[in-house]
C-alpha positions as CSV (number, residue, x, y, z in Angstrom):
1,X,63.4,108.9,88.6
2,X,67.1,108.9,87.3
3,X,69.6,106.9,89.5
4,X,72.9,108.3,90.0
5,X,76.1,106.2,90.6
6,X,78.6,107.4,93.7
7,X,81.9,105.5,92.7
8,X,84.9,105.1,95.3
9,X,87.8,103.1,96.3
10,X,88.9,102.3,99.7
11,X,92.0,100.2,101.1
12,X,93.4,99.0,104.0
13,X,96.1,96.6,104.7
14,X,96.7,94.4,101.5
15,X,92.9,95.2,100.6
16,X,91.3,97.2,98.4
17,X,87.3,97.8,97.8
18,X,85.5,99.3,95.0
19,X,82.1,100.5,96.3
20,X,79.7,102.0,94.6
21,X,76.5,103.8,95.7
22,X,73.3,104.2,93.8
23,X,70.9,106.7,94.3
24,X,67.7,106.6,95.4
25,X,67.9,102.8,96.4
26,X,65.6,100.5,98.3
27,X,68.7,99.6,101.4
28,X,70.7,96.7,99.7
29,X,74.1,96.1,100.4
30,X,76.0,94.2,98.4
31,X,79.9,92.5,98.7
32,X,81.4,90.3,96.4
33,X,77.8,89.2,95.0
34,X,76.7,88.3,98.6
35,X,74.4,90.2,101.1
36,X,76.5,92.1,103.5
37,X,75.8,89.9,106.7
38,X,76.8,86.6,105.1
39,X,79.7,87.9,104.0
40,X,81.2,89.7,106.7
41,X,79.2,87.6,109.5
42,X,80.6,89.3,112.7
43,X,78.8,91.6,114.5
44,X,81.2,94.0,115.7
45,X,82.5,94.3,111.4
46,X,79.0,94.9,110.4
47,X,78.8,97.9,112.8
48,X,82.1,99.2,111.2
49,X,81.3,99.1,107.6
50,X,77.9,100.3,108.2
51,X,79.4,103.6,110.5
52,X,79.4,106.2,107.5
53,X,76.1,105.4,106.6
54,X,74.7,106.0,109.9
55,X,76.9,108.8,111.2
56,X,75.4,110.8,107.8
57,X,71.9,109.2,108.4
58,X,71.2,108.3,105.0
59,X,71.1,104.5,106.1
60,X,68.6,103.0,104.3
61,X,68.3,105.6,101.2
62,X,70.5,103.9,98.6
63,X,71.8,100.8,97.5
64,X,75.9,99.9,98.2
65,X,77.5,97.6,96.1
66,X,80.5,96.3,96.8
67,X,84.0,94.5,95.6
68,X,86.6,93.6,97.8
69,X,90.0,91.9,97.3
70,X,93.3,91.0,98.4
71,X,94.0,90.8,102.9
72,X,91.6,89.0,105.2
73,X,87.9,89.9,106.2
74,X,89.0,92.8,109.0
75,X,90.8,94.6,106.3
76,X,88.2,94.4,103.5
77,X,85.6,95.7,106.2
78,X,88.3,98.8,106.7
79,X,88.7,98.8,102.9
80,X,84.8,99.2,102.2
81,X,84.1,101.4,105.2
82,X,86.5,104.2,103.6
83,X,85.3,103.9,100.3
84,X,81.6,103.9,101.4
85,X,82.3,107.3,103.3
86,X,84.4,108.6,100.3
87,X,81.6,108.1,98.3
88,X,79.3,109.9,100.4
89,X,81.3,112.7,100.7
90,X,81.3,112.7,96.9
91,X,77.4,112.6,97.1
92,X,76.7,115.6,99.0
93,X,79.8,117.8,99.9
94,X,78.1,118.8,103.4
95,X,78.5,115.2,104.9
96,X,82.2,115.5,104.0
97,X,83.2,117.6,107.0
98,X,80.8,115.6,109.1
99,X,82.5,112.4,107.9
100,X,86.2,114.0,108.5
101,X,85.7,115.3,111.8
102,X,84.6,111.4,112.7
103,X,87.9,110.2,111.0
104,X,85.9,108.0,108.4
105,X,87.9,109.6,105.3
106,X,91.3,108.9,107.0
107,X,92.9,105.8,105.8
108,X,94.7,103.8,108.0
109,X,98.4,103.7,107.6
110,X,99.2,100.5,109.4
111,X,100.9,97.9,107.4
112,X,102.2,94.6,108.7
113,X,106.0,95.0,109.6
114,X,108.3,92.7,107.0
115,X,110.3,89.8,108.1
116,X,113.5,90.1,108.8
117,X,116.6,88.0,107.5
118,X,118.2,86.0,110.7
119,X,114.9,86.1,112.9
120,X,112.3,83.9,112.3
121,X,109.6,86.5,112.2
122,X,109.6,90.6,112.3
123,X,110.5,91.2,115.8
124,X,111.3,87.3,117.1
125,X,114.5,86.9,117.5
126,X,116.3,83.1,118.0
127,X,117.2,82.1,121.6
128,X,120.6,83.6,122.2
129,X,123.6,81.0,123.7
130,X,126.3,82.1,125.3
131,X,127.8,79.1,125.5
């Protein structure tokens, strides 16, 4: 049988993820060259990369191979959960309103706020003296 690739990006934060899903597959998931629960190794980010796959039911029926860069390991989870449901909804066009109505093909905006000159962090400010 002919395997078909699913190609995507997702990002979040500073990090961006390539995933790519292969049809029919055997269940293997894939980031960075490592399996997905050594790299990610909390429980709680598992479950949130894995929420596509299981919201469409097609956990288990294909193969997701991932790269993810840039940010820490909460962003690359965000960054690999929208591009494995972008991916999806390029696969079959009826799991795209079941995906949006979940919120998994939203990215999310939130950006760490920049430092600002004369505070020692974003929002910090130095004590004040008023004398």
């Amino acid at each position: 049988m002919e395997r078909k690739v699913y190609s995507a990006t997702g990002r979040r934060k500073t990090s961006v993820a390539r995933v790519r899903i292969i049809v029919p597959g055997n269940g293997r998931r894939m980031i960075n060259g490592k399996e997905l629960k050594n790299y990610l190794q909390k429980d709680d980010l598992i479950r949130h990369v894995l929420q596509p796959l299981e919201v469409s039911k097609v956990d288990g029926k294909m193969d997701v191979v991932c790269s993810a860069t840039g940010g820490g390991v909460s962003g690359q989870a965000g960054a690999i959960r929208l591009g494995i449901a972008r991916a999806l909804a390029q696969l079959d066009e009826n799991l795209k309103k079941l995906l949006k109505d979940k919120g998994l093909l939203t990215r999310d905006p939130r950006m760490v706020e920049r430092k600002k000159y004369g505070q020692p962090k974003a929002r910090k400010r130095f004590q004040y003296s008023k004398r």
